[in-house]
C-alpha positions as CSV (number, residue, x, y, z in Angstrom):
1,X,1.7,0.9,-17.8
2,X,1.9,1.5,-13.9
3,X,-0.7,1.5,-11.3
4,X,-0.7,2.8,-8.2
5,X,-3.0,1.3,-4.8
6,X,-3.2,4.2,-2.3
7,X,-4.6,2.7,0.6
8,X,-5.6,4.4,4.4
9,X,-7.6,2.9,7.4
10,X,-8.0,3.8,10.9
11,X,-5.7,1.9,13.5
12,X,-4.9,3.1,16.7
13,X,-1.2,1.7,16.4
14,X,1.8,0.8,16.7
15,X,3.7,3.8,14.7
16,X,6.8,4.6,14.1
17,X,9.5,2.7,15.2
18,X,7.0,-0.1,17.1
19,X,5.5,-0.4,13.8
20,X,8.5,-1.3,11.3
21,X,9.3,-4.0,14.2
22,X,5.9,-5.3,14.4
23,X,5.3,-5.5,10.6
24,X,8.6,-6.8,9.5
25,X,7.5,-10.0,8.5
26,X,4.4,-8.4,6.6
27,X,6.3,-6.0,5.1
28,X,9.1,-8.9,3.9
29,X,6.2,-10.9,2.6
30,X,4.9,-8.0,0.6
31,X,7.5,-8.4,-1.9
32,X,6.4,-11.8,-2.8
33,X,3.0,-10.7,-4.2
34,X,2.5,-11.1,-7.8
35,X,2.9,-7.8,-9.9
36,X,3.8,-6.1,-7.0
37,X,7.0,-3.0,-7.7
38,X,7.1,-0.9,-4.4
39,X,5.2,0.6,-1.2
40,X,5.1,3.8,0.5
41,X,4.2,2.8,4.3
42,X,2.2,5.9,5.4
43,X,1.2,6.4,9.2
44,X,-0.7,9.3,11.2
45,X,-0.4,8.8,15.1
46,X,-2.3,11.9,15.1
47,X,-4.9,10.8,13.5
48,X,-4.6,7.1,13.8
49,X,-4.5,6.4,10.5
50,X,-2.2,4.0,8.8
51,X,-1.9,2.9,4.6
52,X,0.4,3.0,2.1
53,X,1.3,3.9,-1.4
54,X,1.7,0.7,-3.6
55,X,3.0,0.4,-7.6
56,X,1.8,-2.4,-9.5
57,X,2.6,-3.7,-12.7
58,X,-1.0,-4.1,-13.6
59,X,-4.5,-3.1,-12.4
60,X,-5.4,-6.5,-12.4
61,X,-2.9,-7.4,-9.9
62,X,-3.2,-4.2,-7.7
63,X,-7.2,-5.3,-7.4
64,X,-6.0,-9.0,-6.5
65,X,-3.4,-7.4,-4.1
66,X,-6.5,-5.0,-2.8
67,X,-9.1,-7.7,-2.2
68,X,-6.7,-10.0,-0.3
69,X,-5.6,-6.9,1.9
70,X,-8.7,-6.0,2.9
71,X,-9.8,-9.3,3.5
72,X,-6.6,-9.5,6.2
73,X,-7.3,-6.0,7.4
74,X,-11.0,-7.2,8.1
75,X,-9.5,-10.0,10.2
76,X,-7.7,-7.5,12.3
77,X,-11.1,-5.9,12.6
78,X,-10.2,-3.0,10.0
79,X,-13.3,-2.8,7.9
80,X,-13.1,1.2,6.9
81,X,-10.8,0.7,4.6
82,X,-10.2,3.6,1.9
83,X,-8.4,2.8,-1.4
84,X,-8.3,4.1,-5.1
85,X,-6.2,2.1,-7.8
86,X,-4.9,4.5,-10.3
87,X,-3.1,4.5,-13.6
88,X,0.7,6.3,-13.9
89,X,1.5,8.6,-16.4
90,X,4.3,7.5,-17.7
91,X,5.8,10.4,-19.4
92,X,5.1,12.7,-17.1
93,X,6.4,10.7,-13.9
94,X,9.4,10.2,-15.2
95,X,10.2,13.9,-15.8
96,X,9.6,14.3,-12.3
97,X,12.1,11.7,-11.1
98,X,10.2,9.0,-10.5
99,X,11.5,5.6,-10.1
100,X,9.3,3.6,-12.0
101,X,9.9,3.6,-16.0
């Protein structure tokens, strides 16, 4: 089974195009963490809010993943950090054309 790490915080940028330049190198790195499947970067310039949508193999590696990110987000001086690590139902995401099996 799946889970997923939905994650927001407040950050008063960069977005958009700024951003994916700036966080190239995170993003890259990213897909070196253990367990990890795929992210949804998410951003609200409106808002300032910025997160993501994350797929893990396991809950115990999403809550690694989780505690290490919020640990670097608190070095940036992020320390409202929202996040909720959910199990995927299977069956059902895959009717609705989900990528992950």
């Amino acid at each position: 089974m799946a889970y997923v790490l939905q994650v927001d915080f407040t950050m008063n940028g960069p977005f958009g195009d700024v951003m994916a330049a700036e966080f190239s190198g995170l993003a890259h790195s990213i897909n070196e963490e253990e367990g990890f499947m795929w992210k949804i970067w998410t951003e609200s310039p409106e808002t300032n809010l910025a997160g993501g949508i994350y797929i893990f193999k396991t809950k115990e590696t999403a809550e690694k993943y989780l505690d290490m990110h919020t640990k670097r987000l608190a070095g940036f001086g992020i320390t409202d950090v929202n996040a909720k690590i959910l199990a995927i139902n299977s069956k059902l995401t895959e009717i609705t054309n989900s990528p992950v099996k």
